[in-house]
N, C-alpha and C positions, 0 to 999 in steps of 0.2 A: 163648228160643224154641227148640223144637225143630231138629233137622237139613233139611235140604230133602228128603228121604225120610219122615220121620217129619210133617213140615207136610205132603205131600202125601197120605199116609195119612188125617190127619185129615180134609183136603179133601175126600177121594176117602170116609168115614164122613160125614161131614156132609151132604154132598149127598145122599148113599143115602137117610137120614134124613127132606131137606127132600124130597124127592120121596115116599116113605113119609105124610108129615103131611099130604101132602093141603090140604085147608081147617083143619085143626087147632097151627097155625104156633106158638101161643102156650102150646099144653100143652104142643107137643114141647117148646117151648125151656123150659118149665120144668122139663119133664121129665129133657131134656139136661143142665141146670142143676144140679140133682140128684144125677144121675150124677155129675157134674163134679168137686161139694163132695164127692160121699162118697171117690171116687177117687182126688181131691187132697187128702184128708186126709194126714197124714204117718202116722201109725201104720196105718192103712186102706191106705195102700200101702207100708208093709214088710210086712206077710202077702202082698197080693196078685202082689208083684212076688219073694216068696223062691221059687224052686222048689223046696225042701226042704217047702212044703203041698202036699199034695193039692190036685187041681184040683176035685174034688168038695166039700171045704173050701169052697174059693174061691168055690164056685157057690151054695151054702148060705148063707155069709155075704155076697154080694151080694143073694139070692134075699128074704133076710130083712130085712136093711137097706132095699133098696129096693122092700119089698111093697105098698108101697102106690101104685107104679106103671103105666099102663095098659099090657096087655101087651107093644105092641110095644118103646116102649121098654125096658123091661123085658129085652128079649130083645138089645136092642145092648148093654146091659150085659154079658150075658152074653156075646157074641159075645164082646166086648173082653175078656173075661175068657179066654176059649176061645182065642184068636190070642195072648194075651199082650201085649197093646196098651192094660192100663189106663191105662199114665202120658201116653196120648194123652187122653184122655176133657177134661179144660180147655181142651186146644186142638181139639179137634172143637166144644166147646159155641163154643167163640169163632165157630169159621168158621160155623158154623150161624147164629150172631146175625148176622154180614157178610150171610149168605144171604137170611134175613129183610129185615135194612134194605134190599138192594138190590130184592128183590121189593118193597117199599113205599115204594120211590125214594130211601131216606133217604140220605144220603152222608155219608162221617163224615170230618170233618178235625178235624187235628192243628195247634193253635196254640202257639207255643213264644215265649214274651213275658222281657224281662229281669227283670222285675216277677211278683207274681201277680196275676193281675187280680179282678177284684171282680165280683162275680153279675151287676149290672148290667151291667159292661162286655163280660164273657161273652155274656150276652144280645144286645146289641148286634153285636159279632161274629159271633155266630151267625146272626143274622138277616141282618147284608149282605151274609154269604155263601150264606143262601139264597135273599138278592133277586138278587145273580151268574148262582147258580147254576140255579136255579128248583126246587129241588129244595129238600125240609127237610135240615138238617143238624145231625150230631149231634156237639158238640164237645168236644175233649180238650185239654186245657193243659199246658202244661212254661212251667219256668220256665230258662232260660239266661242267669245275668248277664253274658256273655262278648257278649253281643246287643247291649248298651250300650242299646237303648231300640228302640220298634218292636216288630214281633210278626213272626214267618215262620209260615207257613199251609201244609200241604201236604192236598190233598184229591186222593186215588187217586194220579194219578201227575203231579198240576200242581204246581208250586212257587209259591208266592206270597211271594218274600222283603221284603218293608218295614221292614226293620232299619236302625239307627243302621250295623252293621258290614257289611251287605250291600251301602250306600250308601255306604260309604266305600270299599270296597272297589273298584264300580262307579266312584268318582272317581279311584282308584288306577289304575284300568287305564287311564281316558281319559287321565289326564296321560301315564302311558309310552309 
């Protein structure tokens, strides 16, 4: 992940963005998306990030790469190109998605299982968290064997520990 300067960049690009889309939430993000892979490509960003190219280069080979974009995105590519700010372009597409789900109530948690769990089980979890929560959620897995069994859950800034070792630990304190 970038620096706490450079996430706030993106933040502060992203929002610009989802204010910008209007009712149009799902081109941008594809649009943004776009930007992102071409950006993040690795040889697409050693031209764009040597300063030995011309910035007119830069603007050409963005211009033509991503033609087939509606203008205004279009035009943040270029902007990012213009500030020097392409190797933001994956983490602005990110906060933009964050932007979108929160406009659409989605909430995203992080489940981190000793095990990998199984689509089923996924589903499941997902769902009691969004009977919890009332909100849909949309879920991501890790796998930690150091967890010994259980699952720990973080959704925004709750913790939800159910761990084999978070229990134990919890026993550990009560006896001392």
């Amino acid at each position: 992940m970038a620096d706490t300067g450079e996430s706030l960049a993106a933040k502060r690009y992203a929002q610009a963005a989802f204010e910008l889309a209007g009712s149009d939430l799902a081109g941008w993000q594809r649009a943004i998306d776009e930007i992102a892979e071409f950006m993040g490509d690795d040889s697409v960003r050693t031209v764009l990030e040597n300063s030995r190219v011309p910035q007119d280069a830069k603007m050409r080979l963005v211009g033509a790469a991503l033609a087939e974009l509606p203008a205004l995105p279009l035009n943040l590519g270029r902007l990012l190109v213009r500030k020097s700010r392409t190797g933001l372009a994956p983490e602005i597409a990110e906060q933009f998605r964050l932007l979108v789900a929160a406009r659409e109530g989605v909430r995203k948690a992080r489940a981190t299982t000793a095990v990998p769990l199984t689509t089923a089980e996924q589903e499941s979890l997902a769902q009691r968290l969004q009977d919890s929560t009332g909100h849909p959620v949309e879920l991501e897995t890790d796998v930690d064997p150091e967890l010994l069994g259980g699952v720990v859950v973080q959704i925004g800034d709750r913790l939800i520990d159910a761990s084999v070792r978070g229990r134990l630990q919890s026993l550990r304190k009560s006896l001392v």
